[in-house]
N, C-alpha and C positions, 0 to 999 in steps of 0.2 A: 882296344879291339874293335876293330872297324862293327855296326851295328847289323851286316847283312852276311862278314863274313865267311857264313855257309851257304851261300844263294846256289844253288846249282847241283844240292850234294843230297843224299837221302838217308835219313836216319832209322834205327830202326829199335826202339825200346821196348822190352819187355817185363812184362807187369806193369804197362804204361798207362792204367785209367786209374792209377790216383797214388795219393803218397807222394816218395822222392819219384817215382816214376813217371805221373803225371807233370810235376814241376818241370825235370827235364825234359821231358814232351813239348810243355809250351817254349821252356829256356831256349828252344834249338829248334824249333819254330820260329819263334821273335829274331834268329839270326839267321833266319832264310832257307831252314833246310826243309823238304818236305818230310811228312812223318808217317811212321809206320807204327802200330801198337798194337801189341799181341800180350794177350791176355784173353783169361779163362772165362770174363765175364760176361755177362749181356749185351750185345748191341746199346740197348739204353745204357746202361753203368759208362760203356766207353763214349758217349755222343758229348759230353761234357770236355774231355779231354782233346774231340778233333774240334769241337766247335769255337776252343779257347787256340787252337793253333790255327785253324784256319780263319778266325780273322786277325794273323797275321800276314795272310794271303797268299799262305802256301796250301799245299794238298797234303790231306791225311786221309790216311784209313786204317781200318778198326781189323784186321787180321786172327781172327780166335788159333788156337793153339794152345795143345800141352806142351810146354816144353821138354818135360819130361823122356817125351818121345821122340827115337833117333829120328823115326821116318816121318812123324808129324812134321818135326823142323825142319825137314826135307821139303817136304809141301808146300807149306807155309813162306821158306824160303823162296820159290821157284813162284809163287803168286803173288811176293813181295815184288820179286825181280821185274815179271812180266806187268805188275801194275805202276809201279813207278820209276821202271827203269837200270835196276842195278840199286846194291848196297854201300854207303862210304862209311858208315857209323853202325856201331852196333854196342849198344849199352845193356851190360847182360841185367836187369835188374831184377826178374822176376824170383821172389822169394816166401817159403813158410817157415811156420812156427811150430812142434808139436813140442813144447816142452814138459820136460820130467827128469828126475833124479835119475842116473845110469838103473838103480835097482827097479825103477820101475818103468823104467821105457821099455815099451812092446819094438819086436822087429821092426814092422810097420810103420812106426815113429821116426825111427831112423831108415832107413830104407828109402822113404817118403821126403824128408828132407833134403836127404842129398840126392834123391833123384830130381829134384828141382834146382834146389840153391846150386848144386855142383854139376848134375850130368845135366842140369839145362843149357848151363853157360854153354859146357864142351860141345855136346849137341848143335847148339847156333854158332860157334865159332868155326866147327868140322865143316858146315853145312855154308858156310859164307868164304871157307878159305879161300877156293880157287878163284873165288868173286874179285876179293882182294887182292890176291897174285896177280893176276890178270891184270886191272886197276893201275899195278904200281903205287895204290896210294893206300889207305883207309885209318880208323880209329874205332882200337874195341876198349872199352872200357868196361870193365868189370865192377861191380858192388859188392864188394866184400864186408867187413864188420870189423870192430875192435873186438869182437866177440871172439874172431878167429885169430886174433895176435895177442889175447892174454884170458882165453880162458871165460866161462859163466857158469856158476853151478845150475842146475839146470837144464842145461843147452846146450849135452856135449853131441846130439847131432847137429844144431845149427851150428856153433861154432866149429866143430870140423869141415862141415861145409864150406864154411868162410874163410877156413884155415886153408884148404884146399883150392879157392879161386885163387891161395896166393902163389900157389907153385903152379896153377893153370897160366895165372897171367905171365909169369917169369920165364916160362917156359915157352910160352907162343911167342911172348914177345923176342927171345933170341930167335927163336924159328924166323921172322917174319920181317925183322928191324932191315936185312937187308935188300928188303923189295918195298922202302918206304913206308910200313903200315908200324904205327905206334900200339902199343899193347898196355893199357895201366890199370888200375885195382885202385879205387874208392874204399878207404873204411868209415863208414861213418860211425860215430855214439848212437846217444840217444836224440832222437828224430822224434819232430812232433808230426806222427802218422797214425791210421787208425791201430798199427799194431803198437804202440808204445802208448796207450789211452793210460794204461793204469798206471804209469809212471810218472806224469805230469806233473802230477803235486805228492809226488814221495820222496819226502826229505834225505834219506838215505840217499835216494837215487842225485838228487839236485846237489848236494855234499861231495860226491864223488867224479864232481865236474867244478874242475877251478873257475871258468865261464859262470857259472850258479844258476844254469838252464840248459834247456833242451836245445835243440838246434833244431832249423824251420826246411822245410823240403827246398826253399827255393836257395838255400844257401847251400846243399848238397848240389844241387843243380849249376848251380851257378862254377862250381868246382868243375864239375862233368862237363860241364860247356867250354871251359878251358883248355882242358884236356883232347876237345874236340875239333880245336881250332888249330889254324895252321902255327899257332904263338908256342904250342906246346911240341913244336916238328921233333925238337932235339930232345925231348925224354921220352923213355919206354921201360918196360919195365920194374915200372915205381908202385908203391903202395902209399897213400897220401890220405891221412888220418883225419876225419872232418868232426871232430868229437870234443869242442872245448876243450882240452887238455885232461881229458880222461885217462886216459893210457899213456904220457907221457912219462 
């Protein structure tokens, strides 16, 4: 894969100043796309993340945003456009946690999660379509979980969540495959990010990966950057597991 690739194209990741989102941020930076990153945090929190893409010596900027919200991502969309031009990439990644057993999770809990993990994706993808149409071209990649293809006690709203990006993606993707734009779904395992901290060295957890480790953000990325590239034109649709052989 040529090393500039995406020179020309713009990207736009969300939940992108850090984690797998940052990773991919620099990933697709490093192959020439400029970047977009939206996230709830601070100007400072994100200045690490434009400052590692842009000496790639592309252009980034720091776009705050709920995704949560139809009309936010509406906004936010339309500032993306007008500041750098138009959308080709759109990596849904922004995601929470509120975990508890079904008998103790508050409304809120859930509610909360899939207004992010699930009605953010749909939110940025409604709100990017006719970008795409228009285009004739693009690539949405979705961050889904192994969480949402078998289940965690726990985490039955993240994992529904996750379970849901995967009829979100299946279903854009037929919508969309005939005007060029590819549609795919990321699942990763366990990721070394600050949401997986207490899992690092918990043996149960390291056991239940034939791999007998976590997986590194820049190797989810490295996935999602394939995905992004013109090398991946003829699949859509797909759900691509990045989790040592967890779930297999």
């Amino acid at each position: 894969m040529s090393e500039m690739v995406l020179e020309g194209k713009t990207a736009v990741i969300t939940g992108g100043s850090r984690g797998i989102g940052q990773a991919c941020a620099v990933k697709l930076a490093s192959m020439g796309a400029d970047i977009a990153v939206i996230d709830l945090c601070s100007e400072e929190a994100a200045a690490e993340t434009l400052s590692l893409c842009e000496a790639h010596g592309v252009k980034a900027g720091y776009f705050p945003c709920d995704v949560s919200s139809f009309d936010g991502c509406a906004e936010v969309v339309a500032k993306i456009t007008e500041a750098l031009g138009g959308i080709d990439i759109l990596v849904n990644n922004a995601g929470i946690t509120r975990d508890k057993l079904v008998l103790q999770m508050k409304e809120e809990d859930f509610d909360s999660v899939i207004g992010v993990n699930l009605k953010g994706a749909f939110n940025m993808i409604r709100h990017t379509y006719r970008g795409f149409m228009r285009k004739k071209y693009g690539k949405i990649i979705n961050i889904s979980s192994v969480a949402g293809l078998m289940g965690n006690p726990g985490q039955a709203n993240y994992a529904a969540s996750k379970a849901g990006l995967v009829g979100l993606t299946k279903t854009v993707a037929k919508e969309l495959s005939s005007r060029g734009i590819n549609v795919n779904a990321v699942a990763p395992g366990f990721i070394e990010t600050p949401m997986t901290t207490a899992f690092r060295n918990n043996d149960e957890v390291l056991k239940a990966i034939p791999c007998g480790r976590l997986g590194k953000p820049e190797e989810v990325a490295s996935l999602v950057a394939f995905l992004a590239s013109p090398a991946s034109d003829f699949i859509t649709g797909e759900v691509i597991r990045i989790d040592g052989g967890m779930a297999m």
